[in-house]
Every structure is written in C-alpha cells, then in structure tokens.
C-alpha positions in Angstrom: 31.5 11.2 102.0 30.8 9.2 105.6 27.2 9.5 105.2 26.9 8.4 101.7 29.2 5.0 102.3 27.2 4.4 105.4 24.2 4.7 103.5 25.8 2.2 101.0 27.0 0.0 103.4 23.6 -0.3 104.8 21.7 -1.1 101.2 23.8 -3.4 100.7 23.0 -5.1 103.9 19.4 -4.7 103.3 19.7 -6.1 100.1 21.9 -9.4 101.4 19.4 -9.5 104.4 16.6 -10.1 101.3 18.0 -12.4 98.8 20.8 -14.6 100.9 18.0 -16.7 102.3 17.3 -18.2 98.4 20.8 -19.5 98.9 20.2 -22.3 101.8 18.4 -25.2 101.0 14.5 -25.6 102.2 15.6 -28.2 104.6 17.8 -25.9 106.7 15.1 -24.3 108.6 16.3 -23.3 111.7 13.8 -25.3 113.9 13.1 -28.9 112.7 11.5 -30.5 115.4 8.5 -29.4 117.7 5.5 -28.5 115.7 2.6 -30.7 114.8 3.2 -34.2 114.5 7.0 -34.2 114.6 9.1 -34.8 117.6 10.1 -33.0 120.1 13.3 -30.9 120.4 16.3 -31.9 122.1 19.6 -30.1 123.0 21.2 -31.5 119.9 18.4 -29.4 117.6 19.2 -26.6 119.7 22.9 -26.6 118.7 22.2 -27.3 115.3 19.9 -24.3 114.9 22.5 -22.4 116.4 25.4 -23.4 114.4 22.9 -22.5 111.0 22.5 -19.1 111.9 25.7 -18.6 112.6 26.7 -19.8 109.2 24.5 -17.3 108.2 25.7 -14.2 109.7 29.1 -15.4 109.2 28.4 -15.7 105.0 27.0 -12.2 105.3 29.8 -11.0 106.7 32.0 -12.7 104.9 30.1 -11.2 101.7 30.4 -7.6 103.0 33.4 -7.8 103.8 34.7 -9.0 100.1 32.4 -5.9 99.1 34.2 -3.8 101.3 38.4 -4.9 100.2 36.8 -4.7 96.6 35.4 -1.2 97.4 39.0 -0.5 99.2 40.5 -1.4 95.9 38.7 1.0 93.7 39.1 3.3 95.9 43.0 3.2 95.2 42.5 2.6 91.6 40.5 5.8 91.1 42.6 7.8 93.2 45.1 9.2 90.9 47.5 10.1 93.5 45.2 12.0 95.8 46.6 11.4 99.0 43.3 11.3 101.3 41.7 9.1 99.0 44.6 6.7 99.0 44.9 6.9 103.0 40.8 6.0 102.9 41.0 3.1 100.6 44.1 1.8 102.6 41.9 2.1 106.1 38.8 0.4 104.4 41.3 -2.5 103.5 42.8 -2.4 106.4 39.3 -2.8 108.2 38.2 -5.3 105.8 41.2 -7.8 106.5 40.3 -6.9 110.4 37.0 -8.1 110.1 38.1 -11.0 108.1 40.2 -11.7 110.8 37.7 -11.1 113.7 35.2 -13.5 111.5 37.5 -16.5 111.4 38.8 -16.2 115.1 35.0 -15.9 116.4 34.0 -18.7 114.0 37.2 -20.8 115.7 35.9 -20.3 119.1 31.8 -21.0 118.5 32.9 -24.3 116.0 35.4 -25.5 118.9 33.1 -25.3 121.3 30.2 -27.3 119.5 32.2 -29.5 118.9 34.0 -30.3 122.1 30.1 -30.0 123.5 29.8 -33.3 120.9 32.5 -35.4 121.9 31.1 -35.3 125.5 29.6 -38.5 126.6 25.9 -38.5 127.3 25.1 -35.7 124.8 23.9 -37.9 122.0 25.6 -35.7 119.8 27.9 -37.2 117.1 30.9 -34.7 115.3 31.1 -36.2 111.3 33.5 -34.1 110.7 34.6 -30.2 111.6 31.7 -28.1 111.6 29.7 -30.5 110.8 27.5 -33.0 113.8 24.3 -35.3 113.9 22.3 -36.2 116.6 22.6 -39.9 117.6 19.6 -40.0 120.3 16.9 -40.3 117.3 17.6 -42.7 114.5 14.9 -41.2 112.3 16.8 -37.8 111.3 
C-alpha cells in the first residue's frame, strides 16, 4: 500500500510538472532581460524571476496538497469502519493541513522579505501591492 501511493504521488507530480506550465502566461518567462537586443539584467529582474518560480512551486504544492486532503477524504469515505484505514486517511489529512501550513508560513517569509528588499532606498525596486513589485530604474518595462 506505501509503494503504490508513492508511486501515485509521484505521477501525479510528473504529470503537474508537464501541463502546469500551459497555465502562466507567455510573458512570465523567468528571464526577461539579457539576450540579444534587449537590456541587461539588474537585481530587480533577478527578484522577479525568483518570486515567479516560487509561485510556481508554491501552485504545485498547493495543487498536491488539495489532491492529497481529497485523497485523505476518500480514504475515510471508503473505509467502512476499518480502523487502519481510518487512522491512514486521518494522517494523510493531517499531513496535508501540515503542508498547507508549512506552504503559507514559507511563502510569508520569501514575500516579506522581497518586499522589505523593495522599500529599501537605492534598489530601484517599487512594491504595487503585496506580492506584487516593478522595477523603477528602467521606464521601458
């Protein structure tokens, strides 16, 4: 039973790995600047491709995690009273809610800490709004 949700848990992966891309917009290529004919890069690019793939990995987690409380919830539903099964749903819940947990606190920190980078004078780095930042030392993006 381990192997075989381990073996699920990793398709699934593979599978959100594949297809999430076709979710994000063409223009949210991680590096904008620095090739042929553009500009170069400055320290407010680098934070921005940061901050987009960590709003990657965190909507993949977030995504298997969902999968995971919904799996947690069969599991119970199905169980018919069987005792391990219930204890096993209840600890994939349980884990699921962690991880939802451990997401949001580590998402708290990294967007924190962009943003107090921002709102520091000299880094030409402007904060719209939470989460979100533009860089103010080139007027043409």
């Amino acid at each position: 039973m381990k192997n075989s949700s381990r073996t699920i848990f990793f398709c699934v992966a593979i599978v959100a790995l594949v297809f999430l891309p076709s979710f994000f917009p063409a223009e949210a290529s991680i590096v904008s600047c620095g090739r042929t004919g553009q500009q170069m890069c400055t320290l407010c690019d680098m934070i921005k491709g940061i901050k987009i793939v960590i709003d990657y990995i965190k909507n993949i987690a977030i995504g298997l995690g969902l999968l995971a409380f919904s799996v947690g919830g069969v599991m119970y539903a199905v169980s018919a009273g069987d005792k391990g099964l219930i204890d096993s749903a209840k600890a994939v819940m349980r884990n699921a809610i962690t991880g939802f947990l451990v997401i949001f606190g580590a998402w708290l920190i990294v967007n924190t800490t962009i943003d107090y980078l921002g709102t520091q004078p000299g880094m030409n780095i402007h904060v719209v709004s939470w989460g979100e930042f533009e860089c103010t030392a080139n007027p043409n993006r």
